[in-house]
N, C-alpha and C positions, 0 to 999 in steps of 0.2 A: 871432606865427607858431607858436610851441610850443604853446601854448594853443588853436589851431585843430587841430593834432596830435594831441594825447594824447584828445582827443573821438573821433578815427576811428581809432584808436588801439585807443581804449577799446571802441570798438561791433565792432569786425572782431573781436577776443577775445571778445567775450560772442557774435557769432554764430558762431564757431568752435565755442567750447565747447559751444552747443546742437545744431549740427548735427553732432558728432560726428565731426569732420576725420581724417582719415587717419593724422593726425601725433600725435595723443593718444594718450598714455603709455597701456599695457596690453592685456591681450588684445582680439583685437573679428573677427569674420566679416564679409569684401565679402560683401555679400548682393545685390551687381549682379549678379552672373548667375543669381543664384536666382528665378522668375517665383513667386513667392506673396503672396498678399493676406492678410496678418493681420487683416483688419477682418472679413474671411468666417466664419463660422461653421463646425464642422465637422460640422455635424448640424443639424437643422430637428426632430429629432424630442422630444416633450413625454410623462416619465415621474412619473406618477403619484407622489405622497408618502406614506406613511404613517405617521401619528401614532403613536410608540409608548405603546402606553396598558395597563388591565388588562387587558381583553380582548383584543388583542392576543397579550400575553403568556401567557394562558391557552389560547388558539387553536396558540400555537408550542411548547405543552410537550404538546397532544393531538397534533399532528402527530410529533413525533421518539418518541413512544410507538408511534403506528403506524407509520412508519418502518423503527423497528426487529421488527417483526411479519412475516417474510417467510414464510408459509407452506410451499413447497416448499423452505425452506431444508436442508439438511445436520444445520444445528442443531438442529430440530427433526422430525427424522426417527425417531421411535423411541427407543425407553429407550438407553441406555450401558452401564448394566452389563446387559442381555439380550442387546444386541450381544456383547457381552465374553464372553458365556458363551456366546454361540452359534457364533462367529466357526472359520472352517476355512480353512485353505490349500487352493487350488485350484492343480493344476498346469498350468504354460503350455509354450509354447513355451524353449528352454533350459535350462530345469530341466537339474540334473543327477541323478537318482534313485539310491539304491544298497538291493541288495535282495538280503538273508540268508535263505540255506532252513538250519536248523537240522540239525545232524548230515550235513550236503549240502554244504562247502566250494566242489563242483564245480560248485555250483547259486547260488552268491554272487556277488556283485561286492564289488569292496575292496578286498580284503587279498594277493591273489595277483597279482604282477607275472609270473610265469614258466608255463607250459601248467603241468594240471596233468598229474603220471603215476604209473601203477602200477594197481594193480587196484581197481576198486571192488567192494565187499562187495555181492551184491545182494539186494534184500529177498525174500523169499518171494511167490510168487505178480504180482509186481509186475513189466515189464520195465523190464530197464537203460537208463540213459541215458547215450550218450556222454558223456565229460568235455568239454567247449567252454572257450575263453579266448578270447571275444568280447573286440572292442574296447572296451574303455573309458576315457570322459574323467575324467581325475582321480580313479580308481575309482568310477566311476559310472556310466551308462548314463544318453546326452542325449536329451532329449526334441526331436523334431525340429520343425520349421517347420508341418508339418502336423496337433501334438497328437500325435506317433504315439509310442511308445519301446517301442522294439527289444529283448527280451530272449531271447538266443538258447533258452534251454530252450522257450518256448513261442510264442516269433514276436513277431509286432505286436501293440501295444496300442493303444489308443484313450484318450489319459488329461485327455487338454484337458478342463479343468473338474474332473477329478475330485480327490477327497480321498485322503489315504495310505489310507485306509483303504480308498476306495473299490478303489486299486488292489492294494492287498492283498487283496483277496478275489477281485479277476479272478486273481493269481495262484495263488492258493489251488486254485480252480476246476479251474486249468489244468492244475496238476502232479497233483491227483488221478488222473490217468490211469496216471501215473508213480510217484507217490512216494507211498506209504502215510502218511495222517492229516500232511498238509505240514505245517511249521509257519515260517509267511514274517515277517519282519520289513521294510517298507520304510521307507524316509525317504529326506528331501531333502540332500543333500548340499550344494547351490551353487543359491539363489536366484537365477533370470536374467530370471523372465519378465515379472515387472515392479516397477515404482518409482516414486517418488517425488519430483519434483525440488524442491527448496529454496532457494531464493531472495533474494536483498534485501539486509534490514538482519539478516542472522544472523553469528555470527561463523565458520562453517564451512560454507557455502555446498556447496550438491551436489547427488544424487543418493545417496537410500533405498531398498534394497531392502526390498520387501513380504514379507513371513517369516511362519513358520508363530506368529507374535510378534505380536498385535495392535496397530496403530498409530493411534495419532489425530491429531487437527491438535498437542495441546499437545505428546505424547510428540516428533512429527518436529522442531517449534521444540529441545525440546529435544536432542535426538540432534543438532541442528544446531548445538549449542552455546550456542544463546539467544540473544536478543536483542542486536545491535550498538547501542552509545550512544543514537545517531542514529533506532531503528526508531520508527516510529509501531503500539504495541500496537494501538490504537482501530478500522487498515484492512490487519487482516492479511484479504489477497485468497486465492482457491483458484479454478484453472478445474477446471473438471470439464466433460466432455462438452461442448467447446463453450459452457460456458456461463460466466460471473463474479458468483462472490458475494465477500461482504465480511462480516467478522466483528470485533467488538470483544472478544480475547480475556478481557477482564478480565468481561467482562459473562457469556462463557461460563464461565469458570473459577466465580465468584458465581453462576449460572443465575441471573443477571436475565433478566426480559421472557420467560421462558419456552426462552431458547437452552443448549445446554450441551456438551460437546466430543462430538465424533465421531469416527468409524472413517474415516481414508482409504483410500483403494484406487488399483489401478496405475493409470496415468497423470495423477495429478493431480500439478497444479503448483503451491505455495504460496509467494507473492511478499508480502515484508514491505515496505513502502513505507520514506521517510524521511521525515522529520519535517518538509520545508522545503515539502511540498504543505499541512501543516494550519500555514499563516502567515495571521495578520490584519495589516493595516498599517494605522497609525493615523497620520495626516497633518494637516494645517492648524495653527491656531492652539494646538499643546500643547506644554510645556515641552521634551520629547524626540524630534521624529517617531521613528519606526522600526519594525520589524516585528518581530511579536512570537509567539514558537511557540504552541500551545496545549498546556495542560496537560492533560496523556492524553486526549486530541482534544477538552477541554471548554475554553471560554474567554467569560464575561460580556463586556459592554459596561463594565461598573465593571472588572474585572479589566484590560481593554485600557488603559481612560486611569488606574487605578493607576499600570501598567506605564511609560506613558510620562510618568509624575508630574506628570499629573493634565491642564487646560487651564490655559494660560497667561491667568492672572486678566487681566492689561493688557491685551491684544488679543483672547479672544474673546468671542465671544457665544453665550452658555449657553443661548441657547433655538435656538441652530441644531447641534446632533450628530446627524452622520448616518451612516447606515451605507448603503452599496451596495454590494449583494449577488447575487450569478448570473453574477462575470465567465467562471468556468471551464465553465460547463453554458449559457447564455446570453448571451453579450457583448453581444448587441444589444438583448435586451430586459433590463437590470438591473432588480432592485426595490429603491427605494428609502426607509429608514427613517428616523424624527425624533425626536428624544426631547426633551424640551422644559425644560430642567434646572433654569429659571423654579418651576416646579411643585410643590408639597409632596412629592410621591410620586414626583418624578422619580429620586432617589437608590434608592428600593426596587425601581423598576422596571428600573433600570441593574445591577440585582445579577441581578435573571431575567431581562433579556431576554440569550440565549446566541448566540453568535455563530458564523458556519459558517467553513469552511476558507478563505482568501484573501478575504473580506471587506476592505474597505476603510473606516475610520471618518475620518471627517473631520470636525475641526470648526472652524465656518465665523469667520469677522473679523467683528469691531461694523464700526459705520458710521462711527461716530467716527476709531477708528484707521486707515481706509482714507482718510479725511478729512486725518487726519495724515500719510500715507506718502506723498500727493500733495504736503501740502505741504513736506515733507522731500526730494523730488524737486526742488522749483522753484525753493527757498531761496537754494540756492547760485548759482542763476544770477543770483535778484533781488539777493545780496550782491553780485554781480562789476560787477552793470550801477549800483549803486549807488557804490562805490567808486571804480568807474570814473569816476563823474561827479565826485565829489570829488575826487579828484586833478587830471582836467582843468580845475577852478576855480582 
């Protein structure tokens, strides 16, 4: 009677344990209310392979050469130091202007908080001008919404766009009627009318005002406090009018490729990225998967499985490494690369071929080892239904 037992005993255990019973120790998901077919495919669609070879390789180092060629770029817009020497503050909207008639206190803004009074001495041949104590912001006279500033000795101006200098000579002009051989000094007292904002991975983060002080992309990084840990130098962004460019400062700073720093202007916005947009991840059969930064936005195909020390000799297969490439600009259509490690020359071509931001490398299992992982799945159940039989003997 025990011995007709421990037979269905033995088989209810081994069909237990295959079909995965409810009552088996450890984590597991009812997947009875879930309606999906894992046998279905997620895609039908068939993406072309490309061998990575010399040519190749020499094809993808002429492309990041042009690339980096953007002709209406910023970059390459004109000399730097003619900018530099040419470069003028224009007055905008909020300026605050302040503007000294010599030997003329009553003709100044500044320095006098109280009317002024007593007599003015007058010059010969010349009429007097009332003393005035126009309103002024912070000793100065604002330029208004419309380009206009107010200065009461000679009315409205018109100064949007213009230079100190330029409005020094409208005053000039003006007080001739008045003031014998004038002699005006003006300047900008309080920057308002425009800036700069600054962005990202910098460590003081803000708003620049645009000064009579020429500024370029590297000066504003700097003024910003420089770079946080974290920024990615290789995609410092700038919108200008509507539009986004991208700059690899270090290329600028060296005037590779022909780029080299520039003069910003109001309303531009300079955003430093971080670092975790330029990741490769390097997956399958290698000693460490993981994702891996790129060094100042550069990273080979040797550098990546370096990084993750090396492929796992026992499991894979050195003539399948692949790289798929265009999940961020293309998810649908990837392109996908091989390099075939089989190959005399595969090692020198893994050193040029360079890999882009979020790539994914993968590389692939022999046949062998997938041969084994099936049978390391089965094993234990042939031990159970085999021991089983031995005992019920």
């Amino acid at each position: 009677m025990v011995n007709k037992i421990l037979p269905t005993l033995a088989v209810a255990a081994a069909l237990s344990a295959l079909g995965g019973c409810t009552w088996a120790p450890g984590p597991a998901l009812d997947a009875s209310r879930l309606q999906d077919d894992l046998s279905t495919k997620t895609g039908t669609d068939v993406y072309p392979v490309k061998l990575i070879t010399a040519e190749l390789v020499r094809a993808q180092t002429d492309s990041i050469a042009l690339a980096a060629v953007v002709p209406d770029s910023p970059a390459r817009a004109g000399n730097l130091a003619q900018s530099l020497s040419e470069y003028e503050y224009e007055l905008g909207p909020q300026d605050l202007v302040g503007v000294t008639v010599l030997d003329h206190p009553e003709l100044s803004s500044g320095l006098m908080t109280a009317p002024v009074t007593g007599a003015i001495v007058p010059v010969p041949g010349v009429p007097q001008i009332t003393p005035t104590n126009p309103q002024a912001d912070q000793s100065g006279y604002r330029v208004d919404r419309n380009g206009e500033l107010y200065y009461p000795p000679v009315g409205k101006l018109q100064v949007r766009g213009k230079t100190v200098d330029d409005v020094r000579g409208m005053i000039i002009r003006a007080l001739r009627n008045t003031v014998r051989d004038p002699r005006v000094d003006v300047r900008v007292i309080a920057y308002r009318s425009r800036h700069v904002d600054v962005t990202g991975q910098v460590r003081a983060p803000g708003m620049l005002p645009v000064t009579d002080v020429p500024m370029t992309l590297v000066n504003a990084i700097t003024r910003a406090g420089g770079f946080a840990p974290e920024a990615d130098v290789q995609k410092v962004r700038l919108m200008r009018d509507s539009r986004l460019y991208e700059f690899d400062l270090e290329a600028l700073i060296e005037r590779r490729n022909g780029a080299h720093d520039f003069l910003l202007k109001g309303g531009d916005v300079v955003y430093v990225p971080d670092r975790l947009s330029s990741r490769v991840f390097v997956l399958g059969e290698v000693v460490r998967p993981q994702s891996l930064l790129m060094n100042k936005g550069r990273l080979s195909l040797a550098d990546a499985l370096a990084g993750v020390n090396s492929i796992d000799i026992r499991t894979a297969d050195p003539r399948q490494i692949f790289v798929v490439r265009g999940m961020r600009d293309k998810p649908q259509t990837p392109d996908v690369y091989r390099l075939d490690m089989t190959q005399v020359d595969a090692m020198l071509l893994s050193t040029q071929f360079q890999l882009e931001p979020l790539d994914v490398v993968y590389v692939g299992t022999s046949d062998a080892v997938r041969f084994n992982r099936v049978l390391d799945q089965i094993t234990p159940a042939i031990q159970t239904l085999f021991f089983s039989k031995e005992l019920a003997r």
